[in-house]
C-alpha positions in Angstrom: 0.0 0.0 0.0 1.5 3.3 -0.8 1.8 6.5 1.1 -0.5 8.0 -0.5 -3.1 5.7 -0.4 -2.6 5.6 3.7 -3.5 9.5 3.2 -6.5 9.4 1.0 -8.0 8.3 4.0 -7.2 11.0 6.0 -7.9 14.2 3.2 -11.6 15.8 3.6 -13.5 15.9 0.1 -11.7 12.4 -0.5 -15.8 11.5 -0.1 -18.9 13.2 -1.7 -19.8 14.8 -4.2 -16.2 16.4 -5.1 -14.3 12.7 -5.4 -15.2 10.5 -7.6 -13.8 7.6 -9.3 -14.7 5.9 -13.1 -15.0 2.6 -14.1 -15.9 0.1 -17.4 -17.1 -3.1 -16.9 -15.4 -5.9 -18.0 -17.8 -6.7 -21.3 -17.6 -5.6 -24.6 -20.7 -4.2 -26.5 -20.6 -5.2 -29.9 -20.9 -1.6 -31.8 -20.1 0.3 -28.5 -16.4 2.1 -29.6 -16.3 2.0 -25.3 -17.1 -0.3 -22.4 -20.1 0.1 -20.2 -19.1 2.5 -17.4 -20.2 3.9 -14.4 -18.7 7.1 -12.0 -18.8 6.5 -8.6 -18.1 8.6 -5.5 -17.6 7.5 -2.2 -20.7 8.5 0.6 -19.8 11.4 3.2 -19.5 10.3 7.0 -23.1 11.7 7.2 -24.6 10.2 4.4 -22.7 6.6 5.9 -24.7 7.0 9.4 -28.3 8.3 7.6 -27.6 4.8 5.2 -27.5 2.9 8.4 -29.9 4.4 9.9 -32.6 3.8 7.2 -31.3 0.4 6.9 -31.4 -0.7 10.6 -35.1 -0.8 12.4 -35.1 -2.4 15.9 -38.8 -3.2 16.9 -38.8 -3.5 21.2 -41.3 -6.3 22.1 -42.6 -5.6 25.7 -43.7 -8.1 28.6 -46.9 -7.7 30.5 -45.9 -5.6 32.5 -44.1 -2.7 30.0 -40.4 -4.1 30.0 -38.4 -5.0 27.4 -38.8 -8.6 27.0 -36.8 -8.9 23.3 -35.3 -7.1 20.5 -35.8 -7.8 17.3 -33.3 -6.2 14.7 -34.1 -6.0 10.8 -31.8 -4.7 8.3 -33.4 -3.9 5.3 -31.0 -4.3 2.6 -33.5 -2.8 -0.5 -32.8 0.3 1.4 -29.3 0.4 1.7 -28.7 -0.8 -1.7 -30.9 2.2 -3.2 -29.3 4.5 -0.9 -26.2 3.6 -2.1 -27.3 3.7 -6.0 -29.2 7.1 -5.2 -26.0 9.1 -3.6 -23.0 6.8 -4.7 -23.7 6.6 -8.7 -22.3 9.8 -10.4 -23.2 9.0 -13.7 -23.3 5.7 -16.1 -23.7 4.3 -19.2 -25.1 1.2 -18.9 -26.7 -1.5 -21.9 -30.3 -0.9 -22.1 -32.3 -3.3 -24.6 -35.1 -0.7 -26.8 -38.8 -1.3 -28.2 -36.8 -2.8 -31.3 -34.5 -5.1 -29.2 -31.5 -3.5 -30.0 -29.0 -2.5 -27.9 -28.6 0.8 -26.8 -26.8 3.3 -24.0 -28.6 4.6 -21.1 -27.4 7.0 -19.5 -28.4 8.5 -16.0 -30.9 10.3 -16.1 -31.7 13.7 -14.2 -34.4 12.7 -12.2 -32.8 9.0 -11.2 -34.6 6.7 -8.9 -32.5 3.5 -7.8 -36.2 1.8 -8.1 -35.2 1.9 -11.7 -32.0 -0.3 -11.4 -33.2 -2.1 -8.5 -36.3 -3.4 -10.6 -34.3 -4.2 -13.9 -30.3 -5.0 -13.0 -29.1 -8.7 -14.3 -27.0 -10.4 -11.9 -23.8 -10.2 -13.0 -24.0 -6.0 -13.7 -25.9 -6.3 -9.8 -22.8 -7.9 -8.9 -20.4 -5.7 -10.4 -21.7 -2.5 -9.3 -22.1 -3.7 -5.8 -18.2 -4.8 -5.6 -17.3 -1.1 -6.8 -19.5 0.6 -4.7 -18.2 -1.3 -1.4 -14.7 -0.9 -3.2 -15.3 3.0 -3.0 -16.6 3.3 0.6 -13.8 1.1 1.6 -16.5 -1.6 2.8 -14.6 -4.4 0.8 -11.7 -6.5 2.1 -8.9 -4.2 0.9 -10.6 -1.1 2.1 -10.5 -2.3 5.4 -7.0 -3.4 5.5 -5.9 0.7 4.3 -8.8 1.8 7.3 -6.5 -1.0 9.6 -3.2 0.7 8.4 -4.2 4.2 8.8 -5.5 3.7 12.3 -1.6 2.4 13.3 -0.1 5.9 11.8 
């Protein structure tokens, strides 16, 4: 790991809106001149805790007599995932199949809703996009071994 990628995670505005980061999937498009891509940025320490805390719901069930008896924890991982594809996805062009069945490029539009990935992603481009998005929030393996080296400096 280099020196500089122990200080990335130190710099403010190395998350949000100002950093982001691009990538192409690993597929050709026949008649595409480019890979499908997508620009990513990593969430804020804010947006981070307000995805958790849409994702997390404990529901307290009570005894007879008004104590706690048991918790019961859900973690609703449709609304983390379109939290993530709502702040984390910058921009894309992504394979989209027309009225004519050809393929064509979508791009993202202005008034994006992750209900319109979340209802129509395949599983490998699911797949794909998830890795890079926990790759950017340093929620993957490797991310957490440069958050484990910083902490030591």
């Amino acid at each position: 790991m280099s020196e500089r990628d122990k200080l990335a995670a130190w710099i403010i505005s190395a998350a949000g809106p100002e950093c982001t980061h691009c990538f192409e999937a690993p597929i050709e498009v026949p008649g595409w001149d480019k890979p499908p891509w997508v620009e990513l940025r990593a969430l804020s320490q804010r947006e981070q805790l307000e995805r958790e805390s849409q994702g997390i719901r404990d529901e307290y069930h009570l005894d007879d007599s008004g104590c706690v008896d048991s918790i019961e924890r859900n973690y609703d991982l449709v609304a983390v995932t379109a939290y993530d594809y709502e702040h984390c996805l910058v921009d894309f062009c992504l394979p989209r199949e027309n009225d004519d069945g050809e393929i064509v490029p979508w791009r993202k539009p202005n008034n994006f809703r992750a209900a319109q990935l979340l209802d129509n992603l395949p599983p490998a481009l699911a797949q794909w996009l998830s890795e890079l998005i926990e790759q950017v929030n340093m929620r993957d393996p490797t991310g957490q071994q440069v958050l484990g080296a910083v902490k030591k400096i």
